[in-house]
C-alpha positions in Angstrom: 18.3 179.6 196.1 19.5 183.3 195.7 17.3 185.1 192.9 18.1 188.6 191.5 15.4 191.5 191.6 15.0 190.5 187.9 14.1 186.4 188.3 11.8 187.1 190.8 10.4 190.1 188.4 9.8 187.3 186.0 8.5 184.8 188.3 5.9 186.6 189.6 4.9 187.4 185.9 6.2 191.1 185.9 8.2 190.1 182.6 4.9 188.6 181.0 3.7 185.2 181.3 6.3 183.3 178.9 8.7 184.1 180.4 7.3 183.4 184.2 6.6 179.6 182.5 10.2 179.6 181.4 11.4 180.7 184.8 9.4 177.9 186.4 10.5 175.7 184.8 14.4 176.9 184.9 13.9 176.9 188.5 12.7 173.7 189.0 16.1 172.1 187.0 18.2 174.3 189.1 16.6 173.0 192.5 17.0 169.0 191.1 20.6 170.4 190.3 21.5 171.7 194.0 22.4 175.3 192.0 22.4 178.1 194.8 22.2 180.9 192.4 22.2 181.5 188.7 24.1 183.5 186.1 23.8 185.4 183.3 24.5 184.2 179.7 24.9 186.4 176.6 23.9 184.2 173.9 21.7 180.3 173.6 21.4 177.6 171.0 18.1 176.1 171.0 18.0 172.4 170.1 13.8 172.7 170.8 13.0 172.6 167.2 13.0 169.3 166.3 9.6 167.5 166.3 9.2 164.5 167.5 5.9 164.5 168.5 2.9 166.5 169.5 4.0 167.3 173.1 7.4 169.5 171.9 5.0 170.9 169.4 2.4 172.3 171.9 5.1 173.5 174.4 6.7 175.5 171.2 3.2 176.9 170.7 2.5 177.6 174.4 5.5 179.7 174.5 5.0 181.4 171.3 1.2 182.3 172.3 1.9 183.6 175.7 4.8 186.0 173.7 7.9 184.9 174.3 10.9 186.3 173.6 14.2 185.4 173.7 16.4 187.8 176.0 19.7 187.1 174.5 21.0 185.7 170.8 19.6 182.4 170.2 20.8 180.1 167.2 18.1 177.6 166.6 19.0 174.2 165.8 17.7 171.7 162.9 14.3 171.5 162.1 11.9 168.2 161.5 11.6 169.1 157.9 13.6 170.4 154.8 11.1 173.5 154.5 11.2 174.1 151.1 12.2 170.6 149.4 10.3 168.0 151.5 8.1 167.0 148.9 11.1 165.8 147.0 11.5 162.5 149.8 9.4 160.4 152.0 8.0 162.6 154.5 4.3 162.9 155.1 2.3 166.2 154.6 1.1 165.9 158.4 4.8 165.5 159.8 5.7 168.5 157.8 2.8 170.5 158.3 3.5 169.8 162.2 7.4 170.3 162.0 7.0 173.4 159.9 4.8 175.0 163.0 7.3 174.2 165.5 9.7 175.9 163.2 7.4 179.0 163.1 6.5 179.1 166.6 10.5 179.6 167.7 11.6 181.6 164.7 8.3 183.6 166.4 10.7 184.3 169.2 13.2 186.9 168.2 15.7 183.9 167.4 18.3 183.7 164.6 17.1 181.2 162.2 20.0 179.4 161.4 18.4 175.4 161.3 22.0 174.1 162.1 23.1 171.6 164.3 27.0 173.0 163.4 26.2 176.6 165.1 29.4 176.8 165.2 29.5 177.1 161.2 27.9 179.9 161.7 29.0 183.9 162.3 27.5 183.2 165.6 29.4 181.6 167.9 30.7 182.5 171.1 33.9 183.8 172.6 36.6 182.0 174.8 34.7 182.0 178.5 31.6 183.8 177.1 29.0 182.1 179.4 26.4 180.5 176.8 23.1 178.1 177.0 23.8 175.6 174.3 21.8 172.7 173.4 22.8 169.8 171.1 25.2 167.7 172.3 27.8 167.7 169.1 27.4 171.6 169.5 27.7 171.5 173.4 30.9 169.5 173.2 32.1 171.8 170.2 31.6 174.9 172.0 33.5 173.5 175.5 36.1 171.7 173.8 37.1 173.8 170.8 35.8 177.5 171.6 36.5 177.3 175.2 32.6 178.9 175.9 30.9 177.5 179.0 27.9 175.6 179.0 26.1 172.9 180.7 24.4 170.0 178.7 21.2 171.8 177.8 18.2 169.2 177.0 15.4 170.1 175.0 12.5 172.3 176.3 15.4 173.7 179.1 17.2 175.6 175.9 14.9 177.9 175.3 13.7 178.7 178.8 17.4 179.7 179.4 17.5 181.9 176.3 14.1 183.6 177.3 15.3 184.3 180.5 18.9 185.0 180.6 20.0 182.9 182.9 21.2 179.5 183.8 22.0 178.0 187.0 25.2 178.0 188.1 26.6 174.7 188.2 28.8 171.8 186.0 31.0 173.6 183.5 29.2 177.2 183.5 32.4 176.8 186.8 35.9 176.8 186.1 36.6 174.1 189.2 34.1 171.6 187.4 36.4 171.8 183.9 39.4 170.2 184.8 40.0 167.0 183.6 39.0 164.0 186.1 40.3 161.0 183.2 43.1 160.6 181.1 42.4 158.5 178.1 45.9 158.1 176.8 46.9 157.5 173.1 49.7 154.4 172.8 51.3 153.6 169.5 48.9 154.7 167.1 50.7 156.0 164.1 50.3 159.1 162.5 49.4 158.1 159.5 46.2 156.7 161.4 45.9 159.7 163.5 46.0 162.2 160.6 42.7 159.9 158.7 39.2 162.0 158.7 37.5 158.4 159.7 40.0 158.0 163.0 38.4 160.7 164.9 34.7 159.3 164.9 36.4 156.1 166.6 38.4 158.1 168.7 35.1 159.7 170.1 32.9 156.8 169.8 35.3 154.8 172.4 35.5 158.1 174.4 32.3 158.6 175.0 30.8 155.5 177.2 34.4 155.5 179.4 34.1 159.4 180.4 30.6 159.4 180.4 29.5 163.1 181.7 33.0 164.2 182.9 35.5 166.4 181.3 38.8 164.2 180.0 42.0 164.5 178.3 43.3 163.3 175.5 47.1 162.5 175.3 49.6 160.7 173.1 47.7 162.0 169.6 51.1 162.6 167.3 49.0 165.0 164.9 47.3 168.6 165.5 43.7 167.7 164.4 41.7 170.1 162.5 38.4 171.9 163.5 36.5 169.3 161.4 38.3 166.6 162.8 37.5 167.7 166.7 34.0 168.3 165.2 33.9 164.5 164.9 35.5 163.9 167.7 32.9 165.5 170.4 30.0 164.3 168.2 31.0 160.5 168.7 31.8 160.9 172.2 28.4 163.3 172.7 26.4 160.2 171.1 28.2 157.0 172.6 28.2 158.8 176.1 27.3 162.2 177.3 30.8 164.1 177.1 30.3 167.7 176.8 34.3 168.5 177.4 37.5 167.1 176.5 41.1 168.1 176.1 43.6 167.5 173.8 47.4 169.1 175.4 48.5 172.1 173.0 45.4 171.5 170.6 42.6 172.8 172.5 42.1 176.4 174.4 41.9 175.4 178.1 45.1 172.7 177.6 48.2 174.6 177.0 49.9 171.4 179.0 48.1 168.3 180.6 49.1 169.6 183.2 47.2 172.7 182.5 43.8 170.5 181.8 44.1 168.4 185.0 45.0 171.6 187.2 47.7 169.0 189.0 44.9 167.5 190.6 45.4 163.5 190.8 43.3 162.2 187.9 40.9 159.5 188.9 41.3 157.3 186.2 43.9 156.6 183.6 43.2 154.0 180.7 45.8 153.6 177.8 44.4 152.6 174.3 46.1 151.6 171.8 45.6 150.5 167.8 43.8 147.7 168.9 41.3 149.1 171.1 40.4 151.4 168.4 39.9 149.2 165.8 37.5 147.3 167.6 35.5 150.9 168.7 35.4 151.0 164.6 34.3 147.5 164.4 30.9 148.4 166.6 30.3 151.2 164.3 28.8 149.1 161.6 25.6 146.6 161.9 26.4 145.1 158.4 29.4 144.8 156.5 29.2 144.3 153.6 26.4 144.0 150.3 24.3 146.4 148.4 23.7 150.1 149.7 20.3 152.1 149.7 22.0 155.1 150.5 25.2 156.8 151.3 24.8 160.0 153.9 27.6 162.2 155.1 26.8 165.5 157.2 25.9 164.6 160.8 26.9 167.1 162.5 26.4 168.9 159.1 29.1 169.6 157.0 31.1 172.3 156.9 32.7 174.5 154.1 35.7 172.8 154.2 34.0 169.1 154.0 32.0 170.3 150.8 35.5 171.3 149.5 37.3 168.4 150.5 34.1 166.0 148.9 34.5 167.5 145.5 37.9 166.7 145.3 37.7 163.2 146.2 34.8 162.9 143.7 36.2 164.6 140.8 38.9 161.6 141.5 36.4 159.1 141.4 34.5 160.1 138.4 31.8 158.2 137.3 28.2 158.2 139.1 26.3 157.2 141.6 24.5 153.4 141.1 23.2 153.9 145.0 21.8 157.5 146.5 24.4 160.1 147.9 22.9 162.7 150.3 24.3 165.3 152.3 22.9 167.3 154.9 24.3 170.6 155.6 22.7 174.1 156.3 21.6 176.8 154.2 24.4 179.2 154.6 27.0 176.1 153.6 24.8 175.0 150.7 24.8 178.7 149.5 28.5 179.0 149.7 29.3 175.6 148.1 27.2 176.5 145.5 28.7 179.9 144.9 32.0 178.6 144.9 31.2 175.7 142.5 31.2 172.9 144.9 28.1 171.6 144.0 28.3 170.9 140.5 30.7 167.9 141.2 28.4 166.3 143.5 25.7 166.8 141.0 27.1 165.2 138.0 27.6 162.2 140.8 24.1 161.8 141.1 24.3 163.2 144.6 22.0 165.7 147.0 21.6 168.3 149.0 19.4 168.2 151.7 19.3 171.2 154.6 17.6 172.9 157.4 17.6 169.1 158.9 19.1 165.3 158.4 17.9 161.7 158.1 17.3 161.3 161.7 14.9 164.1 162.9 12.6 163.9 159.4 11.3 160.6 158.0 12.8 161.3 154.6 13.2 157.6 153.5 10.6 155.3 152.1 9.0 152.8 154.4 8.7 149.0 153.9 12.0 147.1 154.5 15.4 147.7 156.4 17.2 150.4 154.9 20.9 149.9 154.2 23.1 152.9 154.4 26.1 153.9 154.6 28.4 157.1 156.9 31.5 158.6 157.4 29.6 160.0 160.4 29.8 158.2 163.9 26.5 160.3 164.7 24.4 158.8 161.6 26.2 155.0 162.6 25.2 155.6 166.1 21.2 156.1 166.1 20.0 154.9 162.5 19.8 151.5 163.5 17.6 153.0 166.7 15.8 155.6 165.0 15.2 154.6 161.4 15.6 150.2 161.6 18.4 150.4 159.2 21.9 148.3 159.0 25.0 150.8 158.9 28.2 150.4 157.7 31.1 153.1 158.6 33.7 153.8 156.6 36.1 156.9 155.3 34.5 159.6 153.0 36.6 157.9 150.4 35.4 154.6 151.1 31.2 156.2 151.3 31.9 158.1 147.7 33.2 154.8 146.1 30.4 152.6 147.4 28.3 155.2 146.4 29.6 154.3 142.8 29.8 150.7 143.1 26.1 150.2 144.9 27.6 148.2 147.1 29.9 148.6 150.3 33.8 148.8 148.5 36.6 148.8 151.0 39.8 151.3 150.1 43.3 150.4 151.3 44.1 152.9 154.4 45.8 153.1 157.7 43.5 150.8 159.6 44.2 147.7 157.6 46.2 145.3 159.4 44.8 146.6 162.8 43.5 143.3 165.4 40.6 143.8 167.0 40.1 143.3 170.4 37.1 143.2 172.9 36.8 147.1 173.9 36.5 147.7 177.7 33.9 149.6 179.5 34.5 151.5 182.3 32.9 150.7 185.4 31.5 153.7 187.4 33.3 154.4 191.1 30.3 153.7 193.5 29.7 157.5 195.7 31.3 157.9 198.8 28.7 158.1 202.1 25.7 156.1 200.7 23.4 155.6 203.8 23.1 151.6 204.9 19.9 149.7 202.9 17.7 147.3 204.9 18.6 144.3 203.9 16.4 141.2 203.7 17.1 137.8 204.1 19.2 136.4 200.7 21.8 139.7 200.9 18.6 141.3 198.9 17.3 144.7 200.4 13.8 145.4 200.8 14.1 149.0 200.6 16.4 151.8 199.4 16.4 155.6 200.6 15.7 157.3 197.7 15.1 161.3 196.4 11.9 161.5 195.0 11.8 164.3 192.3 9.1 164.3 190.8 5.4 162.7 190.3 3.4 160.4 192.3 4.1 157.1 194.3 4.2 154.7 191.4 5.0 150.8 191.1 5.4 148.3 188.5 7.9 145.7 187.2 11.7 146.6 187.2 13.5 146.9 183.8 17.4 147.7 185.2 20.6 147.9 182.6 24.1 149.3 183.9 24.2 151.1 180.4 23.0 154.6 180.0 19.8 155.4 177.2 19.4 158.3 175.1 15.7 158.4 174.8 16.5 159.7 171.0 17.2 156.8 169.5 16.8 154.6 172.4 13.2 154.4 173.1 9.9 154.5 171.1 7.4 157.3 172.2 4.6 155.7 170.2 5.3 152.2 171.6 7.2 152.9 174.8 10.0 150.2 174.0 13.6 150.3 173.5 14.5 150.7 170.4 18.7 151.0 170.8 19.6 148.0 169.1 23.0 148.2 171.0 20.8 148.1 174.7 20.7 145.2 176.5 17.0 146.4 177.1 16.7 146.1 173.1 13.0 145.5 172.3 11.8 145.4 175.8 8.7 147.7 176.8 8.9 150.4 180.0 5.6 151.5 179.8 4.0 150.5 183.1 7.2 149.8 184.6 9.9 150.7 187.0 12.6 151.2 184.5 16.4 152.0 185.9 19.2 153.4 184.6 22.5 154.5 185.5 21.6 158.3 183.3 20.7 159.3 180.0 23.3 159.8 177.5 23.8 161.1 173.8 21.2 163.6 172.3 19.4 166.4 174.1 16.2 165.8 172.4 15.7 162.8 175.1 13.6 165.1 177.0 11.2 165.9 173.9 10.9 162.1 173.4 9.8 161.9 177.0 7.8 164.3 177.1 6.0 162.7 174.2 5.9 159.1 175.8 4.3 160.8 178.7 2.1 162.4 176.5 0.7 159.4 174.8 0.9 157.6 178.2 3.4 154.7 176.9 6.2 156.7 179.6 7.6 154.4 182.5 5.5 154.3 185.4 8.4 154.9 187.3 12.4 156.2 186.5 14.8 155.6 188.7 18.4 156.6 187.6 22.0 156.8 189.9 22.1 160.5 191.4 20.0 163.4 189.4 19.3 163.5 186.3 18.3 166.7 184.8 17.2 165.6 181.4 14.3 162.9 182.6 13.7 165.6 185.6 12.8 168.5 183.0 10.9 166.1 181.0 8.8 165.1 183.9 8.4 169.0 184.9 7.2 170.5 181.9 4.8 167.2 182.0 3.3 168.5 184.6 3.2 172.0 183.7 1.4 170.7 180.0 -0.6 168.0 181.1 -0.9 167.3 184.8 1.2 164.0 185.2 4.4 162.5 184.9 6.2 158.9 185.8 7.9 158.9 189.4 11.2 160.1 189.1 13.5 158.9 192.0 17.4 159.7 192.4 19.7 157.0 194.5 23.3 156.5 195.2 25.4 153.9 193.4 25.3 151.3 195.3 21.7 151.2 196.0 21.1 151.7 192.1 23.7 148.3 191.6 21.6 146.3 194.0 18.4 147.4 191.9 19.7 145.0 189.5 18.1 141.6 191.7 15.0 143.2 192.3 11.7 141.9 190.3 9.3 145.0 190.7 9.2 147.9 193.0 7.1 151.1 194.3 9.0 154.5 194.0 7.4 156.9 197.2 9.3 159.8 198.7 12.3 159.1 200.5 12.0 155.2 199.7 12.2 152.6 197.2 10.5 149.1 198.3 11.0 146.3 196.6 7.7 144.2 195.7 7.3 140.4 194.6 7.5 139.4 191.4 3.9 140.2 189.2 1.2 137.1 188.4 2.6 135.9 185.1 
């Protein structure tokens, strides 16, 4: 790799020893990456500050005592705690006590503390082909597709060592080549009345997202101009359900004039048409439970905006009445402060309702414990990982629809433009398998006894295989403290990886998956082994700064399609450099 006078300044320390650890562990991404050089950025988002666990903590604290700085504006994202209002909720003096220090130790860091997972709410975000380090996926898809910045996918604990030094590789969609459109997921016969409804664009996402996975896609056939909130919805579904950091509506978004514009006239290597149906069945899979009484109603993941605090006193001045069941939402402080200057608030307090900021139901354990909560979201982000991350049943439904079951106590449907849709079974995409896989040894059965394999971090390791075709977000998706799956939508639900060879096609959804990796590898309840198809930058930084912190991580191997699809027949296996073998099945 080509480094600049200045990164090798900083890796040999010249620059202090924060930022030599940052640049260590920058470079080590960039290698797993193939990146032959790396680039400057002018401003970061660091998604870091969410505690999950002891292990992001102490690399926080690591940093901060070794002096760190950032080098170029940094946003910082939500926190694990509501600083100043925890007490009013569930949360445990220890978590907050812990989640306030990770807060300190990056707000120690010359960053812009802004506790936001909406940056782009904020007076700070970038220009049109400003080269940024962003992390949080809604934000990351936001800033592609909306703003037109460039910026990878940046995973926890990778955020931050981009901000403090600058520079990220240069790779994915920091390129223009890599930003054209590869899919075309195009719109048939939905009506506009459909298309013009706050509550279509979370579906619209949500079915995006596990189709286009981690490549950039457009959008045609929408017969409305969506608004900023609406797109905000729209890359946070598909960020969640799948790992889309770009897509591209024609004549709506900045780098789609024409779709021909967002393809470049290249042949697109997929086309899928969706219509009403399709849809309504992506909205179906949104809720775990229909119907019956509510614990709480939460809007404000991403958080809401201006315009959403607006738009909710209106349709609750129209309701009247008050709340029988809880109504939170979760915003930042600068939105909180303008609502309340503008008299927003005072309608959602006569309803009974709440503010929370600075963080949201899923990175701080605001609710009680004892029994399965029941809530219910206009968000597609909340519908996604609450039944993952907090054990609850989720219903989705329009803001009008969450404001008037917040009033009844119970789930109550409104009339709306998706009654009288059919649901049918929604299709997943199949992945193409890569072109020029080397041959596998193949035993007798059609079963191979070995695969070639990249080995990119830790030691040999074997254990018993856990394989899915589906791709985990670690947030979510898998339980540091326990080391099971907790995705309730996985067909690994409930099954433990500690100790095993657990593969998977790639991570998806939230950026904190590396923290939460980091963590299992802290408690040692981590996979003995990780085998995923091609490399996977979020498990390989976890497993770096693992080593960096405490001397160890799982085996992390890379392979080619169509060794990773015959994976699927074997019973256990030992990950060494260069090879997979497959073992016989462990003594019961």
């Amino acid at each position: 790799m080509t480094l600049s006078e200045r990164d090798r300044e900083i890796l040999a320390g010249d620059r202090g020893p924060a930022a030599r650890l940052a640049m260590r562990v920058l470079l080590r991404i960039a290698e797993v990456r193939g990146a032959k050089r790396l680039l400057d950025i002018e401003a970061a988002h660091i998604d870091s500050t969410i505690y999950v666990g002891d292990a992001g903590l102490e690399f926080a604290e690591r940093l901060a005592g070794l002096g760190a700085r950032v080098a170029v504006p940094s946003t910082l994202n939500v926190s694990g705690v509501d600083e100043f209002h925890w007490r009013e909720w569930a949360v445990p003096a220890e978590w907050a006590a812990k989640a306030t220090r990770q807060m300190r130790a990056y707000a120690s860091m010359g960053t812009i503390p802004t506790w936001t997972c909406a940056p782009y709410q904020t007076p700070h975000l970038p220009r049109f082909g400003q080269q940024v380090a962003w992390g949080e996926s809604n934000a990351v898809a936001f800033a592609n597709s909306v703003l037109g910045a460039r910026t990878e996918r940046y995973p926890d604990l990778l955020d931050v060592c981009c901000a403090i030094t600058g520079r990220v590789p240069a790779i994915g969609l920091h390129l223009d080549e890599n930003r054209l459109a590869t899919r075309e997921l195009r719109l048939v016969g939905v009506p506009e009345a459909l298309a013009a409804a706050d509550d279509f664009y979370p579906v619209l996402g949500h079915l995006l997202g596990p189709w286009a996975e981690d490549e950039p896609s457009v959008i045609s056939g929408l017969p409305v101009v969506p608004d900023e909130d609406q797109l905000k919805a729209l890359g946070a579904a598909a960020a969640s359900s799948g790992a889309v950091a770009l897509f591209h509506i024609p004549g709506v978004t900045p780098e789609a004039p024409t779709l021909e514009a967002a393809t470049g006239g290249r042949a697109l290597r997929e086309i899928r048409e969706v219509g009403v149906a399709e849809l309504a069945a992506a909205r179906r899979e949104l809720t775990t439970r229909g119907d019956g009484p509510l614990d709480l109603v939460v809007l404000g993941s991403p958080h809401f905006s201006f315009a959403e605090m607006r738009k909710l006193a209106l349709v609750l001045e129209a309701e009247g009445g008050e709340a029988r069941c809880p109504l939170l939402v979760t915003t930042s402080r600068a939105v909180r402060d303008l609502a309340e200057r503008a008299g927003l608030l005072e309608p959602l307090i006569a309803f009974g309702g709440r503010v929370t900021v600075d963080t949201c139901i899923l990175a701080t354990p605001m609710l009680a414990e004892g029994g399965k909560q029941r809530l219910m979201t206009n968000s597609a982000k909340y519908a996604w990982y609450s039944p993952g991350l907090l054990d609850a049943e989720v219903t989705f439904g329009s803001l009008e629809e969450c404001v008037a079951s917040a009033r009844a106590g119970r789930v109550a449907r409104r009339p709306g433009p998706w009654d009288g849709t059919e649901a049918t079974p929604l299709a997943r995409a199949a992945a193409s398998a890569a072109d020029g896989a080397p041959p596998v040894e193949t035993a007798p059965g059609g079963i191979p006894d070995s695969l070639p394999c990249d080995l990119l971090a830790g030691d040999p390791a074997d254990g018993p295989m856990l394989h899915s075709g589906v791709p985990l977000s670690f947030w979510g998706g898998y339980e540091a403290e326990t080391g099971r799956v907790i995705d309730a939508r996985h067909p690994l639900a409930s099954r433990t990886a500690t100790g095993r060879v657990l593969a998977l096609p790639a991570t998806r959804g939230s950026s904190t998956t590396t923290a939460v990796l980091l963590e299992a590898i802290r408690r040692g309840t981590a996979p003995a082994g990780l085998v995923t198809r091609g490399r996977d930058a979020f498990l390989a930084l976890a497993c770096a700064v693992g080593e960096e912190l405490y001397g160890r991580s799982p085996a992390l191997a890379a392979v080619q399609a169509d060794a990773f699809a015959a994976l699927a027949d074997w019973e256990a296996a030992r990950v060494e450099a260069g090879r997979l073998a497959r073992l016989p099945a462990p003594e019961p």
